[in-house]
VEXLO-732346 format. One record per residue: residue number from 1; residue in three letters; x, y, z of N, C-alpha, C in turn. Coordinates in steps of 0.02 Angstrom, whole numbers, padded with zeros to 5 digits. Layout:
<atoms>
<NUM; "ala"; <X; Y; Z>; <X; Y; Z>; <X; Y; Z>>
...
</atoms>
This chain:
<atoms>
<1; "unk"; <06124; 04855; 03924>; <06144; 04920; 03947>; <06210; 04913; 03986>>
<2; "unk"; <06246; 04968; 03955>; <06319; 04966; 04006>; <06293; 04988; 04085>>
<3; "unk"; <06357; 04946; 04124>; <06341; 04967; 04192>; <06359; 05036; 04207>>
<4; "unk"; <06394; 05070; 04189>; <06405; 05122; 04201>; <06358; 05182; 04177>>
<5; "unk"; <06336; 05180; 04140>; <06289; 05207; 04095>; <06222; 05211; 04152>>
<6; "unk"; <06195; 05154; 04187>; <06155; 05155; 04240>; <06173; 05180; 04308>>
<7; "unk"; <06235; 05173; 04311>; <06266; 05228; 04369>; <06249; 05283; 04357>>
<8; "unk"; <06265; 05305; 04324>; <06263; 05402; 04297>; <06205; 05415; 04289>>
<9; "unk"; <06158; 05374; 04252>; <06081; 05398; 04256>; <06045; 05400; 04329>>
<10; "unk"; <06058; 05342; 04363>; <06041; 05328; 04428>; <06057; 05403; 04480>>
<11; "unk"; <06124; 05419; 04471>; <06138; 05459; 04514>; <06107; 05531; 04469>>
<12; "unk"; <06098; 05538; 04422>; <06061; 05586; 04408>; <05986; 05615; 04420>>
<13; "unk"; <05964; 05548; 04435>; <05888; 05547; 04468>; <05891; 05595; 04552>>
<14; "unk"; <05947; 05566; 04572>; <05944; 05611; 04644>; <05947; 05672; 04649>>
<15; "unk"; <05973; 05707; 04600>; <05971; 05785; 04575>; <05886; 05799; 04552>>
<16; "unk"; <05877; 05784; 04545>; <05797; 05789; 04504>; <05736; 05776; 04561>>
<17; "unk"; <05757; 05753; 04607>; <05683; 05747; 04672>; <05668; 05803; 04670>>
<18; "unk"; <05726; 05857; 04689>; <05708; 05940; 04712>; <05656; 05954; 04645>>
<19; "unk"; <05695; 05955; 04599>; <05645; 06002; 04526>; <05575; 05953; 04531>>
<20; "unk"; <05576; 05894; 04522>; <05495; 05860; 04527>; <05458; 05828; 04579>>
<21; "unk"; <05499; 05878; 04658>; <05457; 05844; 04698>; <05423; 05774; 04695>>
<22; "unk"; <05465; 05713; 04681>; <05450; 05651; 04706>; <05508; 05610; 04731>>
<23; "unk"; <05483; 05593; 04797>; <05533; 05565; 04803>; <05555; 05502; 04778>>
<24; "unk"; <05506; 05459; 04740>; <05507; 05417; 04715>; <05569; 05403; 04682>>
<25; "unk"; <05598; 05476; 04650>; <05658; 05472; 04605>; <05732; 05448; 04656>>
<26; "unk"; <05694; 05442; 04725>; <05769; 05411; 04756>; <05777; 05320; 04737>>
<27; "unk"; <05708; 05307; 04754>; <05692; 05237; 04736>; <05714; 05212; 04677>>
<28; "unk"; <05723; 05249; 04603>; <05734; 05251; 04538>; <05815; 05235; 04556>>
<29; "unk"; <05832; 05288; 04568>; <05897; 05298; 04597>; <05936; 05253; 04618>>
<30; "unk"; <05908; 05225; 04689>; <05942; 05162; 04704>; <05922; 05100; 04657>>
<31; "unk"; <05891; 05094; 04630>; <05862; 05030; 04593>; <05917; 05023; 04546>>
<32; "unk"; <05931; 05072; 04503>; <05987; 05096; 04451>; <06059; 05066; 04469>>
<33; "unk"; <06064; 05116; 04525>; <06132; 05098; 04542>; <06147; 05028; 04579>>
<34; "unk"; <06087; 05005; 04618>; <06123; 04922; 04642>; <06120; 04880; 04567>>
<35; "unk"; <06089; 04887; 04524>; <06071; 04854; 04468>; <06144; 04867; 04417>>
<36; "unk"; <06179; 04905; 04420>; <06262; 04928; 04389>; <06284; 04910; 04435>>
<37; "unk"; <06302; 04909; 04514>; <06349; 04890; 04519>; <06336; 04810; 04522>>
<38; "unk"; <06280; 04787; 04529>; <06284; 04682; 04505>; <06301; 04668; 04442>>
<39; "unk"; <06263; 04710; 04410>; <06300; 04693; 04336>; <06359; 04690; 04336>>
<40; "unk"; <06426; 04730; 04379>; <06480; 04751; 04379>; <06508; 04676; 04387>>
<41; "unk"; <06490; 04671; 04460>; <06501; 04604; 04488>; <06508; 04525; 04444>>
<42; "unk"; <06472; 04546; 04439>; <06426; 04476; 04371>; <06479; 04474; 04308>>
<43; "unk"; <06490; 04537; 04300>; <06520; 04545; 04224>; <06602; 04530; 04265>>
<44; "unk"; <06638; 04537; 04311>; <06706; 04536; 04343>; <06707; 04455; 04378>>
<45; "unk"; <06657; 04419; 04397>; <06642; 04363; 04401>; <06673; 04307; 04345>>
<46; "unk"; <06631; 04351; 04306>; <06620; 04303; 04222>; <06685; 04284; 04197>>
<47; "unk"; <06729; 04354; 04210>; <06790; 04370; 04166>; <06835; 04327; 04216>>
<48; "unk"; <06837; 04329; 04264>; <06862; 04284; 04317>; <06868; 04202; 04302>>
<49; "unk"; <06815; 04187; 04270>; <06785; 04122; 04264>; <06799; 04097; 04202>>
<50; "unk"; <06803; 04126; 04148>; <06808; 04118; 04077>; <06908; 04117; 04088>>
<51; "unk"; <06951; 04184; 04116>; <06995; 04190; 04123>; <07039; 04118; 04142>>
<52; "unk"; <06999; 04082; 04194>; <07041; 04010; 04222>; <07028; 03951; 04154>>
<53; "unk"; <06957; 03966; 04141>; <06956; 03895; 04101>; <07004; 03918; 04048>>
<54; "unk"; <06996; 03975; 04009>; <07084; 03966; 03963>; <07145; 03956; 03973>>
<55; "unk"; <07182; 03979; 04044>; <07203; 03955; 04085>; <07241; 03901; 04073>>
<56; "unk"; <07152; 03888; 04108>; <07184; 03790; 04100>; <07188; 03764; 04028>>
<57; "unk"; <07149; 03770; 03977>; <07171; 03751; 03917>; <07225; 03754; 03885>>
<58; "unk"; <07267; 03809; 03890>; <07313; 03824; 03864>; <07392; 03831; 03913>>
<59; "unk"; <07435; 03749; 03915>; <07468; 03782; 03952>; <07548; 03796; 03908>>
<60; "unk"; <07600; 03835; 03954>; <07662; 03830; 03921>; <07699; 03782; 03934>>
<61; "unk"; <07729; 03758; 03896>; <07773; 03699; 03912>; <07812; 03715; 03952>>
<62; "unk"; <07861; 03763; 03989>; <07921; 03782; 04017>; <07888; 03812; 04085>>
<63; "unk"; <07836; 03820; 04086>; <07803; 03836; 04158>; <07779; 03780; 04211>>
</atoms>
C-alpha cells in the first residue's frame, strides 16, 4: 500500500467518529497515519541508501 493512500484513509476515519459514534475510529486513525508516515521514512531512508552505494560505484573521471 502507498503511503499516502494510508494518510487519506487514516484522516478520513476522523470525520466518521461523529456519523458512527466510535471512538475507536480515532485509534484507526492514528494507527494509519503513523504507519504512512514510517513507511515514508523507510521508503526516503532506502532511497538515501541505495542513492550512495551507486554513488560510489559509479564514479566520473574528471570529478
Amino acid at each position: 500500500m502507498l503511503p499516502w493512500i494510508a494518510f487519506i484513509v487514516g484522516i478520513h476515519f476522523i470525520g466518521l467518529v461523529g456519523i458512527f459514534d466510535d471512538s475507536a475510529l480515532y485509534v484507526l486513525a492514528a494507527l494509519l497515519t503513523v504507519v504512512a508516515g514510517g513507511k515514508s521514512i523507510w521508503n526516503f531512508i532506502l532511497d538515501l541508501y541505495t542513492n550512495v552505494k551507486l554513488y560510489n560505484k559509479v564514479r566520473i573521471p574528471f570529478l
